[in-house]
N, C-alpha and C positions, 0 to 999 in steps of 0.2 A: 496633572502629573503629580506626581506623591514623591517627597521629599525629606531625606534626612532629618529634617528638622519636625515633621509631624508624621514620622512614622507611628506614632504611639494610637491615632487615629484609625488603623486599620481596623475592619472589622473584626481581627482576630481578641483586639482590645474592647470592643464593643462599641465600637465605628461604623458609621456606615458604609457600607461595600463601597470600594474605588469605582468600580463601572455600575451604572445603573442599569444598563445591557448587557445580560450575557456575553463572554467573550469566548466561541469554543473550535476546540478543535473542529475539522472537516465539515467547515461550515459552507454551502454549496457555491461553487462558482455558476452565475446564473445565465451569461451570456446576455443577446440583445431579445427582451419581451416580446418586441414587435415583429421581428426577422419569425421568432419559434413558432406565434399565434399566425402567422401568413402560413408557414406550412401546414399549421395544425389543419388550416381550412382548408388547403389544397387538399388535406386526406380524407376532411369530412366528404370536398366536393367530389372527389373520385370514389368515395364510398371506398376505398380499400386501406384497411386499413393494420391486415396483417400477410401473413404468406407470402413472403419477401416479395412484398411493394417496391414501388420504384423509390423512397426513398431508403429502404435499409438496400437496397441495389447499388444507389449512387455513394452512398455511407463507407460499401464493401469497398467501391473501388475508388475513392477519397481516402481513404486509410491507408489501402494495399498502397497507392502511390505516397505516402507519407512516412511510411517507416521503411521502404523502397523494397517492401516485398512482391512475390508472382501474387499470393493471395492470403485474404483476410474472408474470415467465416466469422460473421456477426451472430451471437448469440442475445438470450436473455436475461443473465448475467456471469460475472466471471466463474463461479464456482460449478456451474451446471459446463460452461467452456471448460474447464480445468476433467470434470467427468467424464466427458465427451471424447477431448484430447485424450485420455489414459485408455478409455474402451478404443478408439481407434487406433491407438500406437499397439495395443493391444498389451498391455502392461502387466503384468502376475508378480506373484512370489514379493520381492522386498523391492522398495525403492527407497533411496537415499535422501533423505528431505531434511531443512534444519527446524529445531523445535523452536526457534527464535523467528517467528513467523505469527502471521492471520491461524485459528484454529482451522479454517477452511481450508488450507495448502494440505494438511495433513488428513481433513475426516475425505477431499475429496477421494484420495488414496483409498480411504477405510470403506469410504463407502460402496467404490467398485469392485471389493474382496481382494485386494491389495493392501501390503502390511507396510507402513510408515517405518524406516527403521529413521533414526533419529542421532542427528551432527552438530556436532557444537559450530559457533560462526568465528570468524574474526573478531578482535575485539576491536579495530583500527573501523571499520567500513560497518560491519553486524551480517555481513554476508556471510554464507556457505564458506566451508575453511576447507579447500581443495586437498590439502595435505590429509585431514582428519577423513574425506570422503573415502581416499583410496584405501585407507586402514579398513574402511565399511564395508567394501564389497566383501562377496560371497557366492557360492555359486547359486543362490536364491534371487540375490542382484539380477535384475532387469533395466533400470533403469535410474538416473540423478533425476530431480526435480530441485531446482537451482532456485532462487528467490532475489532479482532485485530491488533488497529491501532500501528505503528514502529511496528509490531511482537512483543508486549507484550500481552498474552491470554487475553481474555477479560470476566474475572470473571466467569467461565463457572461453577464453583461450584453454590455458588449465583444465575445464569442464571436459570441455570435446576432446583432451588428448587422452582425460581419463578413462571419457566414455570408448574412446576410439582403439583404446588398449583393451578393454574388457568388455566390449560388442556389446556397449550396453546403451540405451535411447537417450536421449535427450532433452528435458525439457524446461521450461522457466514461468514461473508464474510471475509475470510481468505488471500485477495490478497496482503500482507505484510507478510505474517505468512509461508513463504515455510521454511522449516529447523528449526522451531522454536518448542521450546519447555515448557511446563507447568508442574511441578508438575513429571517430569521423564518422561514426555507422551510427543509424536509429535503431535503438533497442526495439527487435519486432523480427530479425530476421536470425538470430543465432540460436542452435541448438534443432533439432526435430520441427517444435512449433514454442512459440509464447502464447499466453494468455494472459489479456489485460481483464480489467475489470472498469464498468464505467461507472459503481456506483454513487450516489449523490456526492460522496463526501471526498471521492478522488478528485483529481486537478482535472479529467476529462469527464464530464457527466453525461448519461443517457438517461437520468433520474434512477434507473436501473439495466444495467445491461451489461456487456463486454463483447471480447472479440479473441479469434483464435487466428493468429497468421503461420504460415509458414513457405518456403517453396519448394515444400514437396508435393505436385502435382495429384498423384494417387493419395496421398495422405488427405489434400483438401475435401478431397471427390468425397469421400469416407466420411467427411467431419458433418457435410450439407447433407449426407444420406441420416448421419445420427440424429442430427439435430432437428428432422423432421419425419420422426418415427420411421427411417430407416427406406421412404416412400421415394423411388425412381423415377416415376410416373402417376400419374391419375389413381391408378388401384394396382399397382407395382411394388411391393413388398419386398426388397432383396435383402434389407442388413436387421439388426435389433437395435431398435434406436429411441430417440423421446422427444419432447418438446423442447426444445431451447433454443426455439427461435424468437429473435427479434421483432417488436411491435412497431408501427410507422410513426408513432408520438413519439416513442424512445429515438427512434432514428433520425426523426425532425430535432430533436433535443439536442444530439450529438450534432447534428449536421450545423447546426448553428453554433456551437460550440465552435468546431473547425471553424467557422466566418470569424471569429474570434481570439483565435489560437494566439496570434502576438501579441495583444494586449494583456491576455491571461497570464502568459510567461513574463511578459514586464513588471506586473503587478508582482507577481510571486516572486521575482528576483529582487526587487526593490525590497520587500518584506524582509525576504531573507540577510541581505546586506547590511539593513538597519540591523537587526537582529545582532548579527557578526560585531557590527559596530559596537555597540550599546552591550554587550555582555563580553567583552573580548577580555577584560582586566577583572572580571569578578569570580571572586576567591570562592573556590567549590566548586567550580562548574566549568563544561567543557563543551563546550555546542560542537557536533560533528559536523566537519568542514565537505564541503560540496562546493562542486564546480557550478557556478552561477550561468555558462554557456555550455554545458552537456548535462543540466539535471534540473528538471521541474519545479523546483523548488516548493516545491507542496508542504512538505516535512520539516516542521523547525526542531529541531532532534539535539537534547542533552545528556550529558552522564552527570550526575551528582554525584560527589566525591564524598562519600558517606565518611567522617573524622569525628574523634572524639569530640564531644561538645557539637560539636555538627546538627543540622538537622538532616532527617532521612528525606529521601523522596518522598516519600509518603504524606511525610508532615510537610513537605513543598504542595505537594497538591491540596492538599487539607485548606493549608495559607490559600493558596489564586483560589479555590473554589470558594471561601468566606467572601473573597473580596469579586465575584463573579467573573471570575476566569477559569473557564471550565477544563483543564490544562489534562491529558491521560497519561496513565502508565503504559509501556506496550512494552515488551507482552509480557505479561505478567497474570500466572506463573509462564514459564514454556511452556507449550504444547504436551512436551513429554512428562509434566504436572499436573495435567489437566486430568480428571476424576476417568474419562475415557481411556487412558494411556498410561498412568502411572504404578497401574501394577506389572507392567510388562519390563523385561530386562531393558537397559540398554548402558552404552557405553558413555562415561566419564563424560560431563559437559559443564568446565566450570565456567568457560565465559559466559556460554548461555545465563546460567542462574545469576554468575554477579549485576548484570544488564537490567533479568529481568525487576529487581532490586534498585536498579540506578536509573531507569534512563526516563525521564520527562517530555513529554511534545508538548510543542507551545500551540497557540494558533498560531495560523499563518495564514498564507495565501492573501487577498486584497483587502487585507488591513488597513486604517486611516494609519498613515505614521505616530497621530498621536497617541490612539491606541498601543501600537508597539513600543511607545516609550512609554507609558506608563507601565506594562506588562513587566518590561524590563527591569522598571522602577521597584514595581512590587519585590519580582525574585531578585534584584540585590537587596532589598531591604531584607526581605529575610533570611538569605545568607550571614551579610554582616551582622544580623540583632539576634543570631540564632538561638542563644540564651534564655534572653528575654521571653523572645515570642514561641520556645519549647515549654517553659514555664507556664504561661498562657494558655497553650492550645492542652496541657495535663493539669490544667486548676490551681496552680500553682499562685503565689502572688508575685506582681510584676513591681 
């Protein structure tokens, strides 16, 4: 652990790095080797190994029972789910999305010839700002696409009163939100449909994959026609559809995942706590508070208090990556910055931009504790020696 006393050691001074091992964000939760490589061979020995196999079947309906919905449509991963979801709900003209998101929340929109119109968030939570949506609509409005971002729900009361006043759909991209809870509900059943995401670096892994739940019956029927070229039958053609289905390695992956699911959450809670603990009195910084029993804890999520003499974010991540803490900015710029979108109008979004300027992820997830106290160690030291170590990292002499 790295100590006041020999802070001058960082490798920002020309020290050798604090971890000798990378330390980084969305580093994958592995589950049990032996549990994943038994199914792998059950699929070699059945030879099947895609076209919803028996285990992405058992996956569907371990899920659907897990977040207490009628049904779950296992895709191949979230963004092609999120695609799938819009062409089935059948979605046009504008949809209501915040630019304080994954770029993929917004190109999935673009990419089905649906136009992103773009909301600032909260600055308390970073979610969709229900007040700022309703000012959104239009008579182009079709639909919200809500985002719980860290796995905090994303106003879904508010949402659906919004949508439910202006007949407009509903939906949540959920890829933060696996094991998370609202209100005594598992995030998985509010709004039209969710879509999760299982990529490697979420708290639920499928190495690649996602899911689309919802309990609209007719809506499911529609999701399973898309997501395999649109095929009823044998040589049965009734919808326009594509590939995004689920492979049996991915669903073996996941499936052992769920064998696993309380120990994963323990870990990440523990993480998260320490975290809380150890950063709770340090000056510049604001770790966003999460409920440890309705929220995955995957996200270790700050805002730096940019002040004069201060260091910026920027040069926060600058520091943990010299000393191998591979620590990111999200999101940064918004969406509505990004070279795809930002010649297009949109309306006023200051919290978005201050965020995308402020807010640092730490690792997380089943960290050694020594690990998070050193982590910790690092970003107070560079808060308090902010001076010094700005001096430093601009060539300055220290």
């Amino acid at each position: 652990m790295i100590s006041k006393s020999d802070w001058r050691d960082l490798a920002v001074f020309g020290g050798s790095p604090a971890f000798a091992e990378p330390q980084h964000v969305g580093r994958p939760n592995l589950g049990d080797r032996e549990a994943f490589l038994r199914r792998v061979g059950d699929a070699f020995d059945r030879a099947r190994l895609t076209n919803d196999g028996p285990f992405v079947l058992e996956l569907e309906s371990s899920l659907a029972a897990e977040f207490g919905v009628r049904n779950c449509v296992a895709v191949c991963n979230g963004t092609v789910g999120l695609e799938i979801a819009i062409k089935a709900l059948d979605l046009r003209g504008e949809v209501i999305v915040p630019s304080f998101t994954f770029a993929a929340t917004a190109h999935a929109l673009e990419w089905m010839g649906v136009t992103p119109v773009f909301c600032d968030v909260e600055p308390e939570t970073h979610n969709l700002d229900p007040a700022r949506v309703e000012a959104l609509v239009t008579a182009r409005t079709t639909a919200i696409l809500g985002v719980h971002l860290w796995g905090q729900a994303c106003s879904p009361e508010r949402l659906a009163e919004i949508a439910l006043r202006h007949d407009l759909r509903l939906v949540y991209d959920a890829a933060h939100a696996f094991a998370c809870d609202h209100g005594g509900r598992r995030i998985g059943g509010f709004g039209d449909a969710e879509v999760f995401s299982f990529h490697a670096t979420k708290f639920f892994n499928s190495f690649e994959g996602g899911a689309i739940t919802t309990d609209d019956d007719e809506l499911a029927g529609r999701l399973r026609l898309m997501r395999n070229f649109g095929f009823a039958g044998l040589d049965q053609v009734i919808e326009i559809g594509t590939n995004g289905k689920m492979n049996e390695i991915s669903a073996a992956m996941a499936l052992t995942q769920l064998d696993g699911l309380g120990a994963l959450l323990a870990a990440n809670r523990r993480t998260y706590l320490q975290y809380q603990d150890r950063l709770a009195d340090v000056p510049g910084l604001r770790l966003i508070p999460l409920d440890p029993t309705a929220n995955n804890c995957q996200y270790i999520v700050a805002e730096i208090d940019v002040r004069p003499g201060g260091l910026t974010r920027d040069a926060i991540v600058e520091i943990l990556r010299r000393e191998n803490v591979l620590a990111r900015r999200y999101f940064c710029p918004g969406i509505h910055r990004s070279a795809p979108y930002r010649k297009r109008s949109h309306a006023p979004l200051p919290v978005t931009e201050r965020l995308a300027e402020t807010v640092l992820v730490l690792p997380g997830g089943a960290l050694d504790p020594t690990a998070v106290d050193g982590i910790c160690s690092l970003v107070e030291l560079a808060l308090r020696n902010a001076e010094a170590i700005e001096a430093a990292l601009s060539g300055g002499m220290v």
